[in-house]
C-alpha positions as CSV (number, residue, x, y, z in Angstrom):
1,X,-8.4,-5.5,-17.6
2,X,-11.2,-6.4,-15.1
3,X,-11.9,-3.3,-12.1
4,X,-10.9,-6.6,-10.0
5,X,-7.6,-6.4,-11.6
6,X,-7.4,-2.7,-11.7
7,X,-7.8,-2.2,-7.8
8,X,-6.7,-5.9,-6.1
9,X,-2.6,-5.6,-4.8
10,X,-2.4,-9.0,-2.9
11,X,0.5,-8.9,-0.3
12,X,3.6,-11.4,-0.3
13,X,4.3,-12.1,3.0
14,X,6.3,-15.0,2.8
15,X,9.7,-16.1,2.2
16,X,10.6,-15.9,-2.0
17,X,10.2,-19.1,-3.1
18,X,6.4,-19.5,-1.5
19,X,6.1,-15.5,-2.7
20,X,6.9,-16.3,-6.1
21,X,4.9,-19.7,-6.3
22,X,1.8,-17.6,-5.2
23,X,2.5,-15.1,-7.9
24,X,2.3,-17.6,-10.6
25,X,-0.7,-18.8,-8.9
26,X,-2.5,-15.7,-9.4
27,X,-1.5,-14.1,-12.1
28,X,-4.5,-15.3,-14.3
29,X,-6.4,-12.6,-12.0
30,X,-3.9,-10.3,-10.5
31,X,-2.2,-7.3,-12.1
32,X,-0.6,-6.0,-8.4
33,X,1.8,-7.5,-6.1
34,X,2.8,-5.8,-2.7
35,X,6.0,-6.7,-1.7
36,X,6.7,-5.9,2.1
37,X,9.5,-5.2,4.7
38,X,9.8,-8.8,5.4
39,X,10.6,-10.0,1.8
40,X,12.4,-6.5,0.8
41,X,14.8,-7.1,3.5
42,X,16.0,-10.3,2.5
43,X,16.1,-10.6,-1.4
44,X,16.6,-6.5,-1.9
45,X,16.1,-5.3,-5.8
46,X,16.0,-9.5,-6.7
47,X,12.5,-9.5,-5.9
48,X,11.0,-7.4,-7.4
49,X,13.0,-7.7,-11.0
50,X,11.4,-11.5,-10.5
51,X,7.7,-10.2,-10.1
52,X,8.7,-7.4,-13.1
53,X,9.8,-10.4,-15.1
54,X,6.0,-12.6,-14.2
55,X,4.3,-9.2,-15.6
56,X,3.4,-7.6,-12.6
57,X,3.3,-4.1,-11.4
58,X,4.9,-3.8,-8.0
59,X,4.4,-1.7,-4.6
60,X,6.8,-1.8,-2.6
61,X,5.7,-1.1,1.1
62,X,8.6,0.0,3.1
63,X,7.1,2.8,5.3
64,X,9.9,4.9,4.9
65,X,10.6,7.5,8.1
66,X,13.9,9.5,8.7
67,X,15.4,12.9,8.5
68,X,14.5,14.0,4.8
69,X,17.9,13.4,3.1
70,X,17.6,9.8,4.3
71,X,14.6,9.3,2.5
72,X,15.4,11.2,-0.5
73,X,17.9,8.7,-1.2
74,X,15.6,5.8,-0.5
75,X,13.8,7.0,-2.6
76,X,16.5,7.7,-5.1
77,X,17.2,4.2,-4.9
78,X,13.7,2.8,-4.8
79,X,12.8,4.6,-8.2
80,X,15.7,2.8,-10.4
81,X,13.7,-0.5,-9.3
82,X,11.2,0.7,-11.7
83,X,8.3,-0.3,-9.1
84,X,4.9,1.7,-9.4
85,X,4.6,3.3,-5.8
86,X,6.1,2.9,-2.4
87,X,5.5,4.4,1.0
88,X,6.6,7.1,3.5
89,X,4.9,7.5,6.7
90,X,2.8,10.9,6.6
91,X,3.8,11.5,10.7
92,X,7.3,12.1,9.0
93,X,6.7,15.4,8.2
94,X,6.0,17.8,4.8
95,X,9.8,18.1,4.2
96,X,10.0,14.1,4.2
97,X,7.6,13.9,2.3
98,X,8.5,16.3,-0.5
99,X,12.4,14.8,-0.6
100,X,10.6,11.4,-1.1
101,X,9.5,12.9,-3.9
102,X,12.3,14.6,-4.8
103,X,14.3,11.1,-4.7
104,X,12.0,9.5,-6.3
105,X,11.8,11.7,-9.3
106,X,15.5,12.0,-9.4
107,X,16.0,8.1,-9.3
108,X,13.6,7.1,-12.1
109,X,15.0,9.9,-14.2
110,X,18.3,8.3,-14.4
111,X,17.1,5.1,-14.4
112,X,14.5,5.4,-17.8
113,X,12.1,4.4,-15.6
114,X,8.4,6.2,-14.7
115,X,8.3,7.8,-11.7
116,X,6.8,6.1,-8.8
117,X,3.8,7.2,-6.8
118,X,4.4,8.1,-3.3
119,X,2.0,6.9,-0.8
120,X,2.0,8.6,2.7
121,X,0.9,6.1,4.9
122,X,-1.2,7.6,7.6
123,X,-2.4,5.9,10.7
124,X,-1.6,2.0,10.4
125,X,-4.8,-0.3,10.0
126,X,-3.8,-2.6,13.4
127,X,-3.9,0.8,15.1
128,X,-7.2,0.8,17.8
129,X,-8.4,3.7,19.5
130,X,-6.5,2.5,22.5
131,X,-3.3,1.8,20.8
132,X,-3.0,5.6,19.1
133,X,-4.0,7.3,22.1
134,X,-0.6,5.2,23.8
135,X,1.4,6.6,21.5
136,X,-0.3,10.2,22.7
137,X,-2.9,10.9,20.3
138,X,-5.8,11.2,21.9
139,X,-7.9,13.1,19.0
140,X,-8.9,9.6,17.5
141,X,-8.0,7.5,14.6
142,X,-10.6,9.7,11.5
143,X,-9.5,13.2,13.0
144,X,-5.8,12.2,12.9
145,X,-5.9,10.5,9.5
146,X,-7.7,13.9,8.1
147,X,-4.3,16.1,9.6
148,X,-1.9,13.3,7.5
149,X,-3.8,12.9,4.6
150,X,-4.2,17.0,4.5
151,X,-0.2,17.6,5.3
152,X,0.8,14.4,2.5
153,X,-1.6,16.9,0.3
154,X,0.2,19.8,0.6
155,X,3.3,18.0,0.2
156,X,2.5,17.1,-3.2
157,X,2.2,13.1,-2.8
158,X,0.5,10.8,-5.4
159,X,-2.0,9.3,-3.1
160,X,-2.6,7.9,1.0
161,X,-2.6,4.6,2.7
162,X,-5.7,4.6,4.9
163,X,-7.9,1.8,7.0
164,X,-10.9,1.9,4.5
165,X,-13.0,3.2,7.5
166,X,-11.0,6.6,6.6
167,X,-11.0,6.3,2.4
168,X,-14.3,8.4,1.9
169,X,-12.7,11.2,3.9
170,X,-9.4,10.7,2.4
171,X,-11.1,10.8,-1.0
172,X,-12.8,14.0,-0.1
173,X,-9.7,16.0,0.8
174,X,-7.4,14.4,-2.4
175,X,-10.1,14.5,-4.9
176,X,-10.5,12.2,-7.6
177,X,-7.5,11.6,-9.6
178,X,-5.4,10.8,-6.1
179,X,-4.8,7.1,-5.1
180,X,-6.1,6.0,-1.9
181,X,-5.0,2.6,-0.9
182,X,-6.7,0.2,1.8
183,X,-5.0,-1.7,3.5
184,X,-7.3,-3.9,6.3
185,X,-9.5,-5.5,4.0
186,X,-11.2,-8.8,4.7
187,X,-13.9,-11.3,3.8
188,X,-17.4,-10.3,4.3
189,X,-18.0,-14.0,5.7
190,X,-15.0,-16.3,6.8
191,X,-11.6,-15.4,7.8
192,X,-10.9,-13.1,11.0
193,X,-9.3,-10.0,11.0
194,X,-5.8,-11.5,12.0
195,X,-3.9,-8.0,13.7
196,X,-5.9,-5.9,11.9
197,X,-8.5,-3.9,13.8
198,X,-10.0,-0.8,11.4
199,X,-11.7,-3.1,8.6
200,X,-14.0,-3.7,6.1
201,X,-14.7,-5.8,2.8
202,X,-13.1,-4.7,-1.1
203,X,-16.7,-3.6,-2.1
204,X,-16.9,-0.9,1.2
205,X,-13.5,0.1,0.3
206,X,-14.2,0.5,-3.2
207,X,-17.7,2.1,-2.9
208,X,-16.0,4.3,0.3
209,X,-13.6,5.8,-2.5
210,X,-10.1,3.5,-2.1
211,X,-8.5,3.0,-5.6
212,X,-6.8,0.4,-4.6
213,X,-7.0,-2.5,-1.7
214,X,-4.5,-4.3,0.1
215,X,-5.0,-8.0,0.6
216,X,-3.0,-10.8,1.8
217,X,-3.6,-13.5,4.1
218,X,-7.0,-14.2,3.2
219,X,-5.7,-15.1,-0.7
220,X,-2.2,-16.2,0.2
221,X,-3.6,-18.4,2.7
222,X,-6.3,-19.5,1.2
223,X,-6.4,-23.2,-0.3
224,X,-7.6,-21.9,-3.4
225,X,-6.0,-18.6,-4.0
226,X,-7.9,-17.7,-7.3
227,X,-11.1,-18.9,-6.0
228,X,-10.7,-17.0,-2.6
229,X,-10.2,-13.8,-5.0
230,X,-13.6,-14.4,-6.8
231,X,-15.3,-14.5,-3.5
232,X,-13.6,-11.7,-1.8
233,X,-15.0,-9.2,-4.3
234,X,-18.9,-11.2,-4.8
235,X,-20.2,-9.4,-1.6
């Protein structure tokens, strides 16, 4: 398995018939999928036994937030999928955090299934310096990302969702077996940033300390999906 493979989740934001076409696509190269709200929501636990049955290993991105006993059953639930990790937002709170955990660990237990990371999603990517300070954080996007990452720490999550402008300092706090996943990842030449705003190419990720990066629209779009991949990760 390439380090391309290893670290690569392209996103499937489409409807399922164009999300499963572009996973058979890719598969020659692609080992992660990232299945979304948008999909999620419409073809539920469908989906994702689809992408199990192509061979793939599936994040499912639903940003969970509620009172902790709503997302301990989520999470319940989201485990007996037998998907690899899924997400809670961080700003929920410790005692979120840990039921997520909880549910998860319940959920694959009766399931048979391992149980999925949980990724605490810190401040989102299309987030500016602006934006966060109109939702009253005026500290700035790296000092509020260390206070998530440092609480989803404590709480005893497998890993962070950052911008990669914050995966070095996330890194630094987890250490080196935690996942740190980059969402806002784009070409180094090519391609805009779409909503994105906090951004930088796979290799910055990767060298920043991200395990993993999030891309979507600039493979799924692409005309060449497989051939966009090889040039996404020769900067």
């Amino acid at each position: 398995m390439s380090s391309v493979q290893e670290s690569l989740i392209v996103a499937l934001d489409a409807d399922a018939p164009e999300a499963l076409r572009l996973a058979e696509v890719i598969r020659p190269k692609v080992r992660w999928v990232k299945v979304g709200m948008t999909l999620y929501y419409a073809e539920g636990p469908a989906i994702v036994d689809a992408l199990h049955a192509l061979g793939y290993e599936v994040f499912l991105d639903l940003k969970l937030y509620d009172i902790p006993h709503q997302v301990e059953g989520a999470a319940y639930q989201i485990a007996k999928t037998g998907v690899c990790m899924f997400t809670v937002h961080a700003s929920g709170g410790a005692e979120m955090m840990r039921a997520a955990v909880r549910g998860a660990a319940k959920g694959a237990a009766e399931s048979g299934h391992r149980p999925p990371d949980v990724l605490a999603v810190s401040v989102l990517t299309s987030f500016s310096e602006e934006a966060l300070a109109q939702t009253g954080i005026t500290r700035g996007s790296a000092q509020q990302v260390e206070l998530l990452v440092a609480l989803a720490k404590n709480a005893g999550v497998q890993g962070i969702v950052c911008s990669p402008l914050e995966a070095a300092q996330a890194r630094a706090i987890l250490g080196p077996e935690a996942l740190v996943v980059t969402p806002g990842v784009r070409p180094a030449i090519g391609g805009g940033a779409d909503d994105q705003v906090r951004v930088a190419t796979p290799r910055q990720a990767l060298s920043s300390g991200a395990s993993h990066v999030v891309i979507g629209r600039p493979i799924t779009m692409a005309d060449d999906p497989l051939a966009a991949i090889d040039g996404l990760f020769s900067d």
